[in-house]
SEDO-412401 format. One record per residue (C-alpha): x, y, z; residue in one letter. Coordinates in steps of 0.1 Angstrom, whole numbers, plus 5000, padded with zeros to 4 digits. Example, Ala and Ser with C-alpha at 12.3 -4.5 7.8 and 13.67 -1.06 7.14 Angstrom:
<nodes>
512349555078A;513749895071S;
</nodes>
This chain:
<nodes>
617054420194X;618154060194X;616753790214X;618653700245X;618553390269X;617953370308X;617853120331X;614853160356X;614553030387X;612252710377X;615352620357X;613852680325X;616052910298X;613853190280X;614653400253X;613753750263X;614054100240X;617654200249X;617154450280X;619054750281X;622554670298X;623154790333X;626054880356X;626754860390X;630054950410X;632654710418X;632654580451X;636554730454X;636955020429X;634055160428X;633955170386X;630855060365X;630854700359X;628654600324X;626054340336X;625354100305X;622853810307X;623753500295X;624753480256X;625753810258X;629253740272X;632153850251X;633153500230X;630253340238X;629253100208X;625653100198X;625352720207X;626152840248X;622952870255X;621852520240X;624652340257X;623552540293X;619852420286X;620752020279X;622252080313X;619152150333X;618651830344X;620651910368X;618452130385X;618552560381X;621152590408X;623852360392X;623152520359X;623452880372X;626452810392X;628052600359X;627152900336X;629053160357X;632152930362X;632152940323X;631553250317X;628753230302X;626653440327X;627353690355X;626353660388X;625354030389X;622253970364X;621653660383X;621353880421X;619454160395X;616853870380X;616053760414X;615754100431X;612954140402X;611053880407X;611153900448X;609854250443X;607154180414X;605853880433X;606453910474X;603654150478X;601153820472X;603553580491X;605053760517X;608053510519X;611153780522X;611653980560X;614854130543X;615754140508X;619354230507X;619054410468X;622054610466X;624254450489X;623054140473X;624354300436X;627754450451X;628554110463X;628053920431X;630154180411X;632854130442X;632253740434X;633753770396X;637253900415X;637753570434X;640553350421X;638053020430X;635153120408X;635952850385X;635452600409X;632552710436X;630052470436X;627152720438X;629353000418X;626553300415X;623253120429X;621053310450X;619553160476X;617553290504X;618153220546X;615653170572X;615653450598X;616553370628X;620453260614X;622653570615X;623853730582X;626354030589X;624854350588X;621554230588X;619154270617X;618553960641X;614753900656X;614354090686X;617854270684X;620454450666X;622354380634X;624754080637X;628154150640X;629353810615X;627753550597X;626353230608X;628552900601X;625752820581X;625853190559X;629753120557X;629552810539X;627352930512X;629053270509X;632353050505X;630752820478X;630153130460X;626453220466X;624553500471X;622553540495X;619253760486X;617453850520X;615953680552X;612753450544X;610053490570X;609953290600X;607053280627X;608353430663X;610853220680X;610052950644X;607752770665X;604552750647X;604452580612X;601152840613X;602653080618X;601153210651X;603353570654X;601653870645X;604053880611X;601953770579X;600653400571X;602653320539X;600653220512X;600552870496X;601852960461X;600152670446X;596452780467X;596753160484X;593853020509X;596352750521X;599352820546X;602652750531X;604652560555X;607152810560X;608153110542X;611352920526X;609252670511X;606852960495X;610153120478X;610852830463X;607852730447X;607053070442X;610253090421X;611653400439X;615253150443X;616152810437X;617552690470X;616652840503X;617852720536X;615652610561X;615352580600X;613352210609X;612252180648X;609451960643X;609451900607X;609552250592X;611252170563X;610051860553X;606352050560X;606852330539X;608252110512X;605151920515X;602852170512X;604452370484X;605752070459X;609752100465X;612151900476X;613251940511X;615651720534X;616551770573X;619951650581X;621251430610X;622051580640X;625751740639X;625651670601X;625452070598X;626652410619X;623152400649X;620552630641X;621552890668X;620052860706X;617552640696X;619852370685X;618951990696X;615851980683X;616452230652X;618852140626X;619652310592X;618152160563X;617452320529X;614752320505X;615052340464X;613052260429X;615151960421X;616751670444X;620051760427X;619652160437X;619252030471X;621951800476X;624652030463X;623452290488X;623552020515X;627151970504X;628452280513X;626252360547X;627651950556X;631352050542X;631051680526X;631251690487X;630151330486X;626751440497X;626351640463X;626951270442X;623551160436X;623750820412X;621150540420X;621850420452X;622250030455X;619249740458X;617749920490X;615349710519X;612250000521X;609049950546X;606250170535X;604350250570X;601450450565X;599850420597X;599850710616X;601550760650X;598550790670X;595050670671X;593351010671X;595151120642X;593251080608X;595451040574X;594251170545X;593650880516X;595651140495X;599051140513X;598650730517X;598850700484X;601350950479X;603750730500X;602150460481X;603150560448X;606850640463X;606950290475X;605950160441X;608350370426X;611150260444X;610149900438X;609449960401X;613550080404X;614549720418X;614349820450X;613049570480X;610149730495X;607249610519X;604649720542X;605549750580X;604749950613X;607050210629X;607650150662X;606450520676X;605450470708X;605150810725X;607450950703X;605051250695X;604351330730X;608051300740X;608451570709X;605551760722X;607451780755X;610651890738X;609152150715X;607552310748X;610452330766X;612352420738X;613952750742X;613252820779X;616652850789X;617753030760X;615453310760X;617253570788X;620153530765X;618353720731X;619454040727X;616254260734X;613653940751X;610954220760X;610254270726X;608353890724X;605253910720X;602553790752X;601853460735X;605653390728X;606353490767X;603553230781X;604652960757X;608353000772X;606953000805X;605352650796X;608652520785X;609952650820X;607652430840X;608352130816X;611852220823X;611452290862X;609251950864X;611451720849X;609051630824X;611151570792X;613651330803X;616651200782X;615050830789X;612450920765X;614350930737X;616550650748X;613950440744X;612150540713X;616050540698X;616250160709X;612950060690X;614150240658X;617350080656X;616249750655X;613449880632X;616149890612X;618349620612X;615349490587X;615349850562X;617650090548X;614850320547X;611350360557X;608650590536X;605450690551X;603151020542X;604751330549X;601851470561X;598251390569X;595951630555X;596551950533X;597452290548X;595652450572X;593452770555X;595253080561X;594853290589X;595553470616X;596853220639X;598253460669X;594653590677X;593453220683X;594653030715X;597252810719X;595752440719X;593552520687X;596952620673X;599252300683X;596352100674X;595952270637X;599852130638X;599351790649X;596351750627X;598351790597X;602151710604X;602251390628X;604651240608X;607951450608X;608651480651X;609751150648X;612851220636X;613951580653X;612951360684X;616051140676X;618351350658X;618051150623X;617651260585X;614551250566X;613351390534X;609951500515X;609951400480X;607051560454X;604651250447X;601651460428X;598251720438X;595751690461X;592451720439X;590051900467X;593352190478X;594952210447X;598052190467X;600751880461X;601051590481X;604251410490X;606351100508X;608551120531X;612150900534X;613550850568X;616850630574X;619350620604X;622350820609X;624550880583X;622250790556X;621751100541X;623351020510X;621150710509X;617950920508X;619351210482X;619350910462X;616750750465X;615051070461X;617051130427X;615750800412X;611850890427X;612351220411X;613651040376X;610850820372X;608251080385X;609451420377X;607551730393X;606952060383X;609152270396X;607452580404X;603552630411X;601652710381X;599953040372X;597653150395X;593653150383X;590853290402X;588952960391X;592352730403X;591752750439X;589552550467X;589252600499X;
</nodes>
């Protein structure tokens, strides 16, 4: 047999033995479609596979979705690659609640029949969607299947990618510890470490390039933290709300490469600027590493990761000096929120008896908050105030994106409630900030922790409308630091606790 090339989900291209070539039905006829991997394509030159790999700086996504606009690949053994590795490897990380295998295959063949294909931004990509956001057919948390797609499912289905399954998310995605009876997921990078969020795990894992993410009080920005991707939370209203818990929870999405991610941003946003992602302009930064709140500790690790971002950025020409957010009682206003978030929502969900006891008591919580008066528009008011003239002096401010590594796995839902919001706190005081106000913020990569084994990274906040701003920024971070995309091979020797 001759050697073939594949593009795998870390972006790399490797030459395999030529597999046996499958078929699967088309989506409308019925008849056997021939699945070929890339360089197998009828008038393919033997240089296509050269000229796809000088193209990976752009990140697996782009390259996939470039390839199958060329011809050069078909999105069937794209859906059939990553159906292989989700079932080869989600045993160990648990990431995937559905995995949508054959309707996943029948939809890429359907894809080739579309009159667009040749200009879908993410022609062919798979990517994975939190659960909680409705995908047609597909069963919804605590009820039946949904009748259509969410706005958010749309979009990518209408840029052209496939969408491989439902990634875990803890009951009613409140706990970044996950505090449901499902599984803890894994940390890919350390399986004694939690993961952040099931999204981030399938990512770094490799199991898809791009996965969409849900970010309450900093879910995506945490899980991209803990497992070495990029991830970025929009502004408020920049993207479709994340279903009944919208006004604290936006849409934001998670992927190996800054470029991945902003091209994915680009279609949930409908804004194909935000997918341009040149050097941005001389920018005023303030690095503020101090944390929010006295009785929170930051690790000396994740200073200097914002550390080295700030040195980066100022290595790149950019104006950058230490400063102090103004937080006030931002994280106990966001405390407030998060409580009472939900509370009015939950009669609506389809089947609400099926919550589990913990989930019930934590929405009666948010009741009182709600029935007291106790989160009050005020609050944000005046946090909103302080910021804005925060930034009349910066274009963007980095601090840690978390404070210590991720908590050790386990089961969260059998321990009580104040051990597990304070597990949260502990870790992740950094993020509310910005769900609190509606604004965008990003986590960028910036290198391991040596006593977890896990990365460390910065964050990159700015005000509204500046998420182009931060993409690139992050772009020139990721330039002069690159990351490794994917966690490494596990070894028994590898990981501390």
């Amino acid at each position: 047999m001759s050697d073939e090339a594949a593009i795998v989900a870390d972006g790399s291209i490797s030459a395999r033995r030529a597999a046996p070539r499958t078929t699967i039905p088309n989506a409308k006829t019925s008849e056997p479609v021939l699945i070929r991997p890339l360089g197998a394509a009828a008038g393919v030159r033997p240089q296509s596979a050269r000229e796809a790999e000088a193209g990976l700086e752009r990140g697996p996504a782009a390259t996939i979705a470039a390839c199958v606009r060329d011809g050069l690949l078909h999105p069937g053994q794209v859906a059939a690659d990553a159906g292989t590795r989700i079932s080869a490897a989600d045993r160990e990380h648990t990431a995937f609640s559905v995995v949508r295998a054959e309707q996943a295959m029948a939809e890429s063949v359907g894809l080739m029949e579309r009159d667009d294909l040749d200009v879908l931004p993410l022609a062919g990509v798979p990517v994975a969607v939190e659960h909680g956001l409705p995908i047609a057919g597909e069963p919804v948390p605590w009820g039946p299947a949904a009748a259509a797609d969410h706005p958010v499912v749309a979009r990518l289905r209408a840029a052209g990618a496939v969408v491989v399954g439902h990634v875990t998310a803890p009951e009613l995605s409140r706990w970044v510890t996950s505090a449901g009876t499902e599984p803890v997921v894994r940390n890919p990078w350390n399986p004694a470490r939690n993961a952040g969020s099931a999204a981030g795990a399938a990512v770094a894992a490799g199991l898809v390039p791009v996965a969409h993410g849900c970010d309450g009080l900093g879910a995506v920005r945490v899980a991209a933290a803990c497992c070495g991707v990029f991830g970025i939370k929009p502004g408020q209203y920049t993207v479709p709300g994340a279903g009944a818990w919208s006004g604290l929870v936006e849409s934001g999405v998670l992927a190996t490469s800054v470029d991945d991610a902003a091209l994915a941003l680009s279609v949930l946003a409908a804004r194909p600027d935000l997918a341009e992602v040149d050097p941005p302009a001389r920018l005023r930064i303030g690095l503020a590493v101090d944390p929010p709140s006295r009785l929170t500790r930051v690790d000396r690790h994740w200073t200097a990761a914002a550390r080295r971002a700030a040195s980066l950025a100022a290595a790149a020409g950019h104006l950058v000096e230490p400063t102090a957010l103004p937080y006030g009682n931002a994280l106990f206003a966001a405390s407030l929120r998060w409580l009472a978030l939900g509370a009015r929502d939950a009669p609506a969900l389809p089947e609400p008896d099926q919550l589990s006891r913990r989930a019930r008591h934590r929405l009666a919580l948010g009741r009182t908050v709600h029935r007291l008066r106790l989160a009050r528009p005020a609050q944000i008011d005046r946090v909103e105030a302080r910021l804005l003239e925060f930034f009349e002096h910066y274009d963007v401010v980095i601090t840690p994106t978390l404070a210590a590594p991720p908590p050790p796995v386990r089961a969260w839902h059998f321990r009580n409630r104040p051990a597990t919001l304070l597990a949260g706190a502990r870790f992740a005081p950094f993020t509310p900030l910005w769900n609190l106000v509606g604004w965008p913020a990003a986590s960028v990569p910036m290198g391991e922790h040596p006593r977890s084994g896990t990365p460390v990274a910065a964050q990159l906040a700015g005000p509204p409308g500046s998420e182009s701003t931060l993409l690139r920024l992050a772009a020139q971070l990721e330039a002069h630091y690159p990351w490794q995309r994917t966690a490494p091979a596990t070894t028994a020797g590898r990981f501390r606790r």
